[in-house]
Backbone as CSV, one residue per row, in Angstrom:
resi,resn,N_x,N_y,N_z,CA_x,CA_y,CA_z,C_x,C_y,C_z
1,UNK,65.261,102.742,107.708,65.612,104.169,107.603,64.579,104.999,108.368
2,UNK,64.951,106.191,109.437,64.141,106.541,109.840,63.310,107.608,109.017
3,UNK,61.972,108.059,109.229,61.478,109.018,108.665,61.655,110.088,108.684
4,UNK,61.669,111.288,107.808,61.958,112.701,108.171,61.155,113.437,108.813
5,UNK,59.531,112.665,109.044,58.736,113.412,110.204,59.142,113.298,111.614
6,UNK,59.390,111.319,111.241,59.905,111.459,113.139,61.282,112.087,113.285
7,UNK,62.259,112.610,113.108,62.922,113.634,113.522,63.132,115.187,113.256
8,UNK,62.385,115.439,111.589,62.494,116.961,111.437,61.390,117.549,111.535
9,UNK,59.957,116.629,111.778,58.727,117.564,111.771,58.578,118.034,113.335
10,UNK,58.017,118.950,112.825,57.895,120.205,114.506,56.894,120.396,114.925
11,UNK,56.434,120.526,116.038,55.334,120.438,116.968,54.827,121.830,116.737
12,UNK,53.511,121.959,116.465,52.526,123.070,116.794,52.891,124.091,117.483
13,UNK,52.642,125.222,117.630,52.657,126.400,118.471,54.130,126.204,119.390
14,UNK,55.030,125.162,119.773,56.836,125.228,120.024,57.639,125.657,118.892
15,UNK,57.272,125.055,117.834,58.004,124.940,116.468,59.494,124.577,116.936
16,UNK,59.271,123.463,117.921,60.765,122.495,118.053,60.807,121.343,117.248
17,UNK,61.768,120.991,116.827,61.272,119.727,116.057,61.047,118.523,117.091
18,UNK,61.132,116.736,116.506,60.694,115.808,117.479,62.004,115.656,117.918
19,UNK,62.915,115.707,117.420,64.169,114.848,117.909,65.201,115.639,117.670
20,UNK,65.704,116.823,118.615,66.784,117.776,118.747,68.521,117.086,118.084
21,UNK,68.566,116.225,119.051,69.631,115.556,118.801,70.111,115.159,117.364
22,UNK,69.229,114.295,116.971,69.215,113.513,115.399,68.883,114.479,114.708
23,UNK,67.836,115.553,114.753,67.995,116.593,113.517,69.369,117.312,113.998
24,UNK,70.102,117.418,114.968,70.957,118.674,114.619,71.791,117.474,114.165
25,UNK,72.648,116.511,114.715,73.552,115.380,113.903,73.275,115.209,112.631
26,UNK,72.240,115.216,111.631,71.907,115.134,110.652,71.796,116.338,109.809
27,UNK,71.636,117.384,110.304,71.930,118.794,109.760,73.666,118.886,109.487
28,UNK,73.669,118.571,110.025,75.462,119.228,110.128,76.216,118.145,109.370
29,UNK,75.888,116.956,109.452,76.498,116.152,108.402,75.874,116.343,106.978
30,UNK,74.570,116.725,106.657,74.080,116.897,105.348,74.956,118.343,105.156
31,UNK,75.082,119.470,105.605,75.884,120.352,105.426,77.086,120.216,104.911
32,UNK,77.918,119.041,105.746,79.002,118.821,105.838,79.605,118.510,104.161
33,UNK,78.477,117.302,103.748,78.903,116.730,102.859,78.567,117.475,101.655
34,UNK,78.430,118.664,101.563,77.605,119.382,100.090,78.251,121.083,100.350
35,UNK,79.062,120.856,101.460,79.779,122.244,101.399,80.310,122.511,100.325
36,UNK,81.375,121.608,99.532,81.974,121.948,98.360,81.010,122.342,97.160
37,UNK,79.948,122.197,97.347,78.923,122.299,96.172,78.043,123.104,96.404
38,UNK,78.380,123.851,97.556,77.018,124.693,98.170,76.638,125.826,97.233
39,UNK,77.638,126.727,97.331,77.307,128.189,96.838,77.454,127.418,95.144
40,UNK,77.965,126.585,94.642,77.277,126.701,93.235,75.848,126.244,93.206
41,UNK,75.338,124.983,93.471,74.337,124.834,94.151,73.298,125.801,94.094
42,UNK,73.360,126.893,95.226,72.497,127.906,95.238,72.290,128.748,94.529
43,UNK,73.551,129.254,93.444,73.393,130.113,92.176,72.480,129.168,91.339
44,UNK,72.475,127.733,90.766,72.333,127.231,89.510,70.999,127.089,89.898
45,UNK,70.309,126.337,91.344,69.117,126.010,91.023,67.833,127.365,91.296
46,UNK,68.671,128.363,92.106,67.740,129.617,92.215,68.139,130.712,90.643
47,UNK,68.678,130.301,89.513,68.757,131.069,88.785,69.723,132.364,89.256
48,UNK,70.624,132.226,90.262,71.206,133.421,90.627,70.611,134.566,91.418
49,UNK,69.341,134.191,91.284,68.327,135.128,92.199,68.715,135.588,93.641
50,UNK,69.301,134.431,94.164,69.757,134.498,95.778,70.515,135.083,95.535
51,UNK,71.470,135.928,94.921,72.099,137.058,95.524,71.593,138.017,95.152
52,UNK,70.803,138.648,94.479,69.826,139.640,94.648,69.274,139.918,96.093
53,UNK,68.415,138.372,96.625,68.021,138.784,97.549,68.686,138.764,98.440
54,UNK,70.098,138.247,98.447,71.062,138.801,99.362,71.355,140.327,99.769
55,UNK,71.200,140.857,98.520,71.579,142.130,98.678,69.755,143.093,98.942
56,UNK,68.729,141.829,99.092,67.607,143.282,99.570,67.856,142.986,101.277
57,UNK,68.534,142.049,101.680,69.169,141.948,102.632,69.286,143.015,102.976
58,UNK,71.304,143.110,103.255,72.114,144.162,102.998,71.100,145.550,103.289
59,UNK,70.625,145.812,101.949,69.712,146.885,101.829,68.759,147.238,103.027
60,UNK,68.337,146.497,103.480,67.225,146.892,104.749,68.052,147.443,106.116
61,UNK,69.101,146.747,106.144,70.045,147.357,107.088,70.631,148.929,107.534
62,UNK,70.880,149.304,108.331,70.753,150.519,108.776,72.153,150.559,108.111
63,UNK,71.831,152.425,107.532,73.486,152.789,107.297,74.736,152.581,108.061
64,UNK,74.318,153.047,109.787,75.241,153.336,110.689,75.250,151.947,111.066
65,UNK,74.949,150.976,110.941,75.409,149.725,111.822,76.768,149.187,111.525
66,UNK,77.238,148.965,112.801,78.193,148.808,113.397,78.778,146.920,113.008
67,UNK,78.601,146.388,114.295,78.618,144.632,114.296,77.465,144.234,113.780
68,UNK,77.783,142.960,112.330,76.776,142.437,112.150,76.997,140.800,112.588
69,UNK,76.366,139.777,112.720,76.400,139.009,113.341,75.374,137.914,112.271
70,UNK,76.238,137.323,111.404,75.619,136.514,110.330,75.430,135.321,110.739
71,UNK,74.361,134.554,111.438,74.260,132.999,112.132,73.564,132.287,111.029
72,UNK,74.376,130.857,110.876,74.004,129.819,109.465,74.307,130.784,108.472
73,UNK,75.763,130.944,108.892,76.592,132.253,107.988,76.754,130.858,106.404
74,UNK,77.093,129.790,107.000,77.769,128.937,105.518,79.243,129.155,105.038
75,UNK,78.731,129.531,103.652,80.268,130.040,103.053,80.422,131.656,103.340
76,UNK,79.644,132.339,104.051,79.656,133.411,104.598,79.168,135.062,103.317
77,UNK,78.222,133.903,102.081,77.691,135.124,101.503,77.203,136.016,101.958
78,UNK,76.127,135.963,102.781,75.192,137.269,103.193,76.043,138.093,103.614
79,UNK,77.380,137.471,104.768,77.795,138.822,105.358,79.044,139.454,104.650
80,UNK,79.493,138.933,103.405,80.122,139.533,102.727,78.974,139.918,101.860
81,UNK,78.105,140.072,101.169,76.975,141.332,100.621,76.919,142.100,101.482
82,UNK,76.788,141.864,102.834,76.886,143.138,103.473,77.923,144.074,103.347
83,UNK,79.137,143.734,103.811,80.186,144.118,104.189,80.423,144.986,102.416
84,UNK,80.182,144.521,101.328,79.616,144.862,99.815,79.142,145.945,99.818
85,UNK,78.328,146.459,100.489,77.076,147.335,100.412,77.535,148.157,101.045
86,UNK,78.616,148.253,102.264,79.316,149.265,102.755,78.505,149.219,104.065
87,UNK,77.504,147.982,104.672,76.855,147.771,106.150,77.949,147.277,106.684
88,UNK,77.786,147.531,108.056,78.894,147.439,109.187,80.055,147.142,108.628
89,UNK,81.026,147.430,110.370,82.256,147.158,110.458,82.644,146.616,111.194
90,UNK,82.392,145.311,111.299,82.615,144.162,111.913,81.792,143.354,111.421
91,UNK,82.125,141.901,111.257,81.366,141.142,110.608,81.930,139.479,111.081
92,UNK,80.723,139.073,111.779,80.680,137.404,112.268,80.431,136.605,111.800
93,UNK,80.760,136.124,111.064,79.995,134.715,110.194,80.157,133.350,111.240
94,UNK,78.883,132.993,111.924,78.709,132.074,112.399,77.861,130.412,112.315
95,UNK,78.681,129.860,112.530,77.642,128.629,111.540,78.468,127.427,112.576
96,UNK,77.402,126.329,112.287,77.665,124.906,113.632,78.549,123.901,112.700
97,UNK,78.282,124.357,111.652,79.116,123.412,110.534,80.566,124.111,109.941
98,UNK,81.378,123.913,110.560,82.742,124.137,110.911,83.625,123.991,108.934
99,UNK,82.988,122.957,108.400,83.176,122.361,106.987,82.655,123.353,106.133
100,UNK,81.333,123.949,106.401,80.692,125.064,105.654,81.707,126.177,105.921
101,UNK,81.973,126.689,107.049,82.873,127.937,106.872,84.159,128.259,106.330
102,UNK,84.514,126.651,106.033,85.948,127.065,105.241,85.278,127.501,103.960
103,UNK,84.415,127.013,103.093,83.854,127.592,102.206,84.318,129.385,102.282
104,UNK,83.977,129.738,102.985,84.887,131.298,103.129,85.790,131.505,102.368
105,UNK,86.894,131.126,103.045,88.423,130.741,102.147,88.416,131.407,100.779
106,UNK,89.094,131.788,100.597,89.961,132.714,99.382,88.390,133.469,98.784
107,UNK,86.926,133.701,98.942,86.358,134.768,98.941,86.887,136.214,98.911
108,UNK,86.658,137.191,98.203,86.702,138.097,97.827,86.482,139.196,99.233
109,UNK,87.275,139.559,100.513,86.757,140.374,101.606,86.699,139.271,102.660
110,UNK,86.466,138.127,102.459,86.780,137.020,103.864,87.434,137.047,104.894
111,UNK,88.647,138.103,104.646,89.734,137.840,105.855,89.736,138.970,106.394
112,UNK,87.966,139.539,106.017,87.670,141.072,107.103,86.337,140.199,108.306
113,UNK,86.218,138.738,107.750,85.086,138.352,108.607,85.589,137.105,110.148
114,UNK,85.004,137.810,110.962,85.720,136.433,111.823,84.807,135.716,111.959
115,UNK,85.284,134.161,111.908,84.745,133.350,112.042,84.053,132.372,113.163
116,UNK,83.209,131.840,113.605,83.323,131.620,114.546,82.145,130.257,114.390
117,UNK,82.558,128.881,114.693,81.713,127.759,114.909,80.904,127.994,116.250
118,UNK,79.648,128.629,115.429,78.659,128.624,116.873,77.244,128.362,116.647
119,UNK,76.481,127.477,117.544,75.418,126.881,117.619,74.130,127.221,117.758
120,UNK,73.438,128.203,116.882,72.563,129.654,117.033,71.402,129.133,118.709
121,UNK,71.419,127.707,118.860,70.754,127.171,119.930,71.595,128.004,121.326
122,UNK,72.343,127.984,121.025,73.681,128.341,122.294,74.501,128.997,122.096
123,UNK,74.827,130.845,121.953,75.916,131.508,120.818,76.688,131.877,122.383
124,UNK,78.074,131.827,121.839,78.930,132.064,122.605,79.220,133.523,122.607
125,UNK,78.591,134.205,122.460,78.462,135.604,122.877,77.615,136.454,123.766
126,UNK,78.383,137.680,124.359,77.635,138.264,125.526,76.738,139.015,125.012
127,UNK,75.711,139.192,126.008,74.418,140.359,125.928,74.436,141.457,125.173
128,UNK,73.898,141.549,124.279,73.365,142.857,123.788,75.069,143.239,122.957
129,UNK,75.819,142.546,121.868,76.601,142.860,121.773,77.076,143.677,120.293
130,UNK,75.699,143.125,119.659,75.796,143.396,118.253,74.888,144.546,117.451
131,UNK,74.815,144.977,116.871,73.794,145.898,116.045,72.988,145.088,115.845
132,UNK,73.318,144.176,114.857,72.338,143.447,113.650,73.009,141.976,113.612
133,UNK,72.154,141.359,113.592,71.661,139.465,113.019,70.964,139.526,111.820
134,UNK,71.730,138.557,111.327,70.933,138.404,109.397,70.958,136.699,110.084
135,UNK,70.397,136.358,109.142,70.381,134.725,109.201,69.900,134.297,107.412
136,UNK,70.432,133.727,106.299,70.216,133.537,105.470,69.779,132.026,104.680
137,UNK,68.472,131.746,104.991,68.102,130.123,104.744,68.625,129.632,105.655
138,UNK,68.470,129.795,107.101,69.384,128.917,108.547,68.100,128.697,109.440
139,UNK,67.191,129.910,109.929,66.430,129.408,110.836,65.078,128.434,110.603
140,UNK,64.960,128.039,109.402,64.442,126.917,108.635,64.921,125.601,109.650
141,UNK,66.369,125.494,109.901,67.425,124.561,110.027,67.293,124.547,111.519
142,UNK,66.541,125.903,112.550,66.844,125.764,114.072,66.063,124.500,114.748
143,UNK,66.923,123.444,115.174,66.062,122.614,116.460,65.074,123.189,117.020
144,UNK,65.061,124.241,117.816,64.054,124.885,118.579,63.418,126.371,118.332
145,UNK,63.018,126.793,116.837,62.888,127.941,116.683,62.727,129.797,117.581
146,UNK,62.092,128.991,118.859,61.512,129.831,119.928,63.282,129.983,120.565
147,UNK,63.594,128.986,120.861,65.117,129.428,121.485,66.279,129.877,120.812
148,UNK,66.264,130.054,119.515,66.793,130.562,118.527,66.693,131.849,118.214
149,UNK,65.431,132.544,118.715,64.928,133.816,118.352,65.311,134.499,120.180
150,UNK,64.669,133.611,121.013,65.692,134.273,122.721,67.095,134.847,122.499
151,UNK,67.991,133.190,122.234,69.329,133.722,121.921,69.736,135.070,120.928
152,UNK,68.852,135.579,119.892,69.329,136.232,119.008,68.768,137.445,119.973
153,UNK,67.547,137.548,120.392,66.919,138.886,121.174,68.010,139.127,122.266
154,UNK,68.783,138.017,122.986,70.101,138.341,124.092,71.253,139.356,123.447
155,UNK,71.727,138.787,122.262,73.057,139.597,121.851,72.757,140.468,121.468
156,UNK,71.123,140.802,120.612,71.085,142.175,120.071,70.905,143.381,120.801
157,UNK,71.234,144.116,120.712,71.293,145.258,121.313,69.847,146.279,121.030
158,UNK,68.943,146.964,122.088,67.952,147.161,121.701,68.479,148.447,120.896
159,UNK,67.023,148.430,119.882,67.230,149.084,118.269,67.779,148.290,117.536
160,UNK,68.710,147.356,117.557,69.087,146.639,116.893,68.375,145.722,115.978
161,UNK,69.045,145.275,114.555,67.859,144.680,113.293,67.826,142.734,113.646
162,UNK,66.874,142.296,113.167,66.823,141.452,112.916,66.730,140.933,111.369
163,UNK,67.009,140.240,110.744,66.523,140.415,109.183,66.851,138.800,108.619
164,UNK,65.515,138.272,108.355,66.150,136.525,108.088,65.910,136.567,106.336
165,UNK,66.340,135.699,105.565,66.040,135.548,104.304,65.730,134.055,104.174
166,UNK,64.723,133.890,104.198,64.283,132.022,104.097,63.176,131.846,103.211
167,UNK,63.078,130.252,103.136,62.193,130.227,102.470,61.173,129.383,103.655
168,UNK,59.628,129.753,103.209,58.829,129.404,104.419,57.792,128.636,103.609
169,UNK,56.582,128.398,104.777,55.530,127.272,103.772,54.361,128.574,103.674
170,UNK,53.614,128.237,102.710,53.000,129.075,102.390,51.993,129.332,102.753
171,UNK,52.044,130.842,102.798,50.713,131.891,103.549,48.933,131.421,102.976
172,UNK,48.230,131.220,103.764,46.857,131.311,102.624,46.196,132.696,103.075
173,UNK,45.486,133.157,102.885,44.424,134.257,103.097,43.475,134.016,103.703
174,UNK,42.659,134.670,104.419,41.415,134.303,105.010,40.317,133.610,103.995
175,UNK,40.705,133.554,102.625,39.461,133.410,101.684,39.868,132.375,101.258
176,UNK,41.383,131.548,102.147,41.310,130.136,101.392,42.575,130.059,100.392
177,UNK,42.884,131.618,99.807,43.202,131.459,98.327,45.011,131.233,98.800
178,UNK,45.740,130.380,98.089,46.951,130.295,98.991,48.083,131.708,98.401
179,UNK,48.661,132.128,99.291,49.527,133.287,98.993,51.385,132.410,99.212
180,UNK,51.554,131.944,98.199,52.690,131.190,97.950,53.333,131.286,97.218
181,UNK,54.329,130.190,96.734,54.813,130.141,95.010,53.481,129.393,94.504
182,UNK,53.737,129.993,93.283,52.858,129.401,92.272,53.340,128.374,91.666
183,UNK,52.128,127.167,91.496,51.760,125.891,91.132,53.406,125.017,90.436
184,UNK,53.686,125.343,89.498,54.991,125.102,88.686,56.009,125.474,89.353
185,UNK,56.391,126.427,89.962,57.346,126.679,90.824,57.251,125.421,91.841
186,UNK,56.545,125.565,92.635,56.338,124.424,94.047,56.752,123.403,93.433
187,UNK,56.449,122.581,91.908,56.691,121.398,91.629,57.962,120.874,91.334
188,UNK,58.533,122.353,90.710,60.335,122.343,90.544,60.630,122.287,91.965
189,UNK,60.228,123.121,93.004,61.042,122.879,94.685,60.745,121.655,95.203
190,UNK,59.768,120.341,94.422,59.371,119.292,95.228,59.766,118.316,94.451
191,UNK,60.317,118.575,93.289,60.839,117.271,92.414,61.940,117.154,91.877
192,UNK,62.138,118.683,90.720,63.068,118.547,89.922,64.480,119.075,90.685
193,UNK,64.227,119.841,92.374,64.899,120.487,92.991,66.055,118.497,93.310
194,UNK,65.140,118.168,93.680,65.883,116.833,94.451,66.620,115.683,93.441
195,UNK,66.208,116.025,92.313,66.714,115.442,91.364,67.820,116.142,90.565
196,UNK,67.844,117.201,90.658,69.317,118.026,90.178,70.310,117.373,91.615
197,UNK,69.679,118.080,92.515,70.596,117.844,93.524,71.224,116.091,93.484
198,UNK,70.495,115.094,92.998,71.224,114.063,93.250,72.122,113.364,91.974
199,UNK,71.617,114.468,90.965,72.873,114.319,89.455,74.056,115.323,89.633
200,UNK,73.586,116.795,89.843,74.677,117.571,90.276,75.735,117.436,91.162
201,UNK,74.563,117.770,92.582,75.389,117.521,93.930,75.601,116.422,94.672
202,UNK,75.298,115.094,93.785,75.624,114.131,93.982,75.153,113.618,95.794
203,UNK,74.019,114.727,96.247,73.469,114.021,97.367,71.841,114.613,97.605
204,UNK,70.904,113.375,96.874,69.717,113.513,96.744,69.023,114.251,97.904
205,UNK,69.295,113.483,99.352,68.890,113.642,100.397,68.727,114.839,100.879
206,UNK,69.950,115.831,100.500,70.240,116.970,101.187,69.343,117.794,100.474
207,UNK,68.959,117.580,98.942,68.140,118.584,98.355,66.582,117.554,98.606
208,UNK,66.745,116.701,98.837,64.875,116.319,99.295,64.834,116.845,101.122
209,UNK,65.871,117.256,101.829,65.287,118.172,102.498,64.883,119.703,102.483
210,UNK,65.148,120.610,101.410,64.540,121.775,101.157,63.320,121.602,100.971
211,UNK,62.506,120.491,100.013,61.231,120.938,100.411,60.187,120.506,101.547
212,UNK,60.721,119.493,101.867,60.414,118.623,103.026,60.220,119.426,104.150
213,UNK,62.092,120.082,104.394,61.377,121.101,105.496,60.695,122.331,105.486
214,UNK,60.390,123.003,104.132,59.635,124.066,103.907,58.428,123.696,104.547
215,UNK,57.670,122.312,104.254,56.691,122.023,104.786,56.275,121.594,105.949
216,UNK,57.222,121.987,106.584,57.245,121.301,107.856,57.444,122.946,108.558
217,UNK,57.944,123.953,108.337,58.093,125.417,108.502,57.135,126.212,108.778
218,UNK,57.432,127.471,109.488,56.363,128.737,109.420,56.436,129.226,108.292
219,UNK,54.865,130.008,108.210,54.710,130.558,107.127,55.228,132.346,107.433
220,UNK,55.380,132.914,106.468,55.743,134.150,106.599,55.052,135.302,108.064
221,UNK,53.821,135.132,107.891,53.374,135.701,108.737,52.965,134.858,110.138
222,UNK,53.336,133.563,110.489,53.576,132.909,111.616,54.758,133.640,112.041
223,UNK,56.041,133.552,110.889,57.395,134.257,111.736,57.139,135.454,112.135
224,UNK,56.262,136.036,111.346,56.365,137.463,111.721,55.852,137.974,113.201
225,UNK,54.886,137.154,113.657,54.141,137.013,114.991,55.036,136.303,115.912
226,UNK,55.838,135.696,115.743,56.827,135.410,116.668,58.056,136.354,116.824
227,UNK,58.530,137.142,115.778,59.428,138.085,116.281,58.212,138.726,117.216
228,UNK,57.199,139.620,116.858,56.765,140.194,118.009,56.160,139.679,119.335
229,UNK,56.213,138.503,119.174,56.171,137.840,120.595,57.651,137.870,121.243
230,UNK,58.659,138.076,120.450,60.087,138.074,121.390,60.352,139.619,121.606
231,UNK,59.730,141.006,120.723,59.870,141.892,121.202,60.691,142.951,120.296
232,UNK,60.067,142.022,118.738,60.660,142.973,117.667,59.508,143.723,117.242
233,UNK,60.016,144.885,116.861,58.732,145.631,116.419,58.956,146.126,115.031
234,UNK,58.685,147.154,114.049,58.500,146.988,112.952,58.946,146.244,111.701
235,UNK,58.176,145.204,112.374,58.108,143.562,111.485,58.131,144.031,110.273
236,UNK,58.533,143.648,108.921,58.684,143.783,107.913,58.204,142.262,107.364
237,UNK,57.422,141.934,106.354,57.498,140.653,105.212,57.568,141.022,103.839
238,UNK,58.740,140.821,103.389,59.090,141.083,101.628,59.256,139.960,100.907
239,UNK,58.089,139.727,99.947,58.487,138.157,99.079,59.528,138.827,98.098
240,UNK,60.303,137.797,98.003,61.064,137.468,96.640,60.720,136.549,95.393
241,UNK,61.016,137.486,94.346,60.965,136.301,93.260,59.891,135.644,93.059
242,UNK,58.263,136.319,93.577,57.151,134.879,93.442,56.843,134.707,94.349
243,UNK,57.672,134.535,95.412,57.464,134.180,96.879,58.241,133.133,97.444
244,UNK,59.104,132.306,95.903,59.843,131.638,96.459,60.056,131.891,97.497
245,UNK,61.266,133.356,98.070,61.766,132.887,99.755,61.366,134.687,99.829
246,UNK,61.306,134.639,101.218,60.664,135.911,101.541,62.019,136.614,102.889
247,UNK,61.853,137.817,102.840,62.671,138.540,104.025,61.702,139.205,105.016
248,UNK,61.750,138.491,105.933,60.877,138.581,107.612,61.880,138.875,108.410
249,UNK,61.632,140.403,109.061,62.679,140.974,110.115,62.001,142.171,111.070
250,UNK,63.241,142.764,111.712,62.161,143.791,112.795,62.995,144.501,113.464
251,UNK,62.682,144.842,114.674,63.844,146.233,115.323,63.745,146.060,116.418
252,UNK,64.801,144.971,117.498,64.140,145.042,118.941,64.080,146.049,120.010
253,UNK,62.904,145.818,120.194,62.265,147.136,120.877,63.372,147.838,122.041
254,UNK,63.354,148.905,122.397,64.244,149.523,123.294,63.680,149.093,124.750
């Protein structure tokens, strides 16, 4: 069996992983197979919390925005909280896992979202086309983080938001002291997380990669230095919940 370093751990200062190919084939089939279980899944083991922070989402978003453009849309929660909240009028839910988006399906407002199987590495859309990109627990999931954040800086339109909701590895302070989840928390995301997942969702693997790749991830304020290396400017970092997962976003510059 191969290891999850040699294909999902990521190189220093690229933040690509080792093996593009085999992590994205392996993403999309772990997706594949836990779609039916996803969104319960994410209510039971976050306590329901994730749609809260769905909606501080939503919330950060500009009144007047127009197209939003939801990539590692899934079953397409975030951009129906948006569309909830009364943000934009138009709404993309895009995701590489074709199996995740039927998840959509008979949702409450779904058949105001179009859908679209697209590969946030490679989006089949033109320049500068959208207001706003949300991404919700997805760019965790990008092969090549740096080309993930290009493609998204192409379609957005300058002024336009960026706004991710993930969970990242944790911040320390200059004094050492770590700025994370706390102790008991981390141990539920590194044990008891992978062990529900393989009584519940009946696929261990898929939940022993949440913490696996947390650790293998940027930390909050790594992402935040990379939007402004692509040319977002008032970076925002909001923990949730502890710090479980945090919202890192920005405004690309005009």
């Amino acid at each position: 069996m191969t290891d999850f370093q040699d294909i999902h751990g990521r190189k220093a200062g690229t933040w690509a992983v080792n093996d593009e190919q085999a992590h994205g084939r392996e993403v999309r089939s772990m997706f594949a197979r836990i779609s039916g279980v996803y969104d319960f899944m994410n209510h039971f083991l976050s306590l329901n919390r994730d749609k809260a922070w769905r909606k501080n989402v939503a919330a950060r978003l500009d009144s007047d925005v127009w197209e939003i453009l939801d990539l590692c849309a899934g079953t397409g929660d975030l951009a129906l909280t948006c569309r909830g909240a009364g943000k934009g009028r138009a709404w993309i839910a895009a995701d590489f896992c074709p199996e995740m988006l039927e998840g959509t399906r008979g949702k409450e407002g779904a058949g105001a979202l179009f859908l679209s199987a697209a590969d946030a590495m490679q989006l089949p859309f033109g320049d500068r086309c959208v207001d706003a990109v949300t991404v919700g627990f997805g760019v965790r999931n990008f092969a090549d983080v740096r080309r993930g954040l290009a493609e998204i800086a192409r379609v957005l339109r300058p002024g336009g938001q960026f706004m991710v909701l993930e969970f990242y590895r944790d911040d320390r302070a200059a004094s050492g002291e770590a700025r994370g989840v706390p102790g008991l928390i981390r141990f539920g995301l590194n044990t008891v997380i992978p062990l529900i997942g393989k009584i519940v969702g009946r696929d261990s693997a898929a939940y022993s990669y949440l913490p696996s790749s947390m650790g293998e991830f940027l930390t909050p304020s790594e992402f935040a230095d990379l939007l402004r290396e692509f040319g977002f400017a008032e970076v925002i970092i909001e923990r949730q919940t502890f710090g479980i997962a945090h919202i890192v976003g920005g405004r690309l510059q005009e």
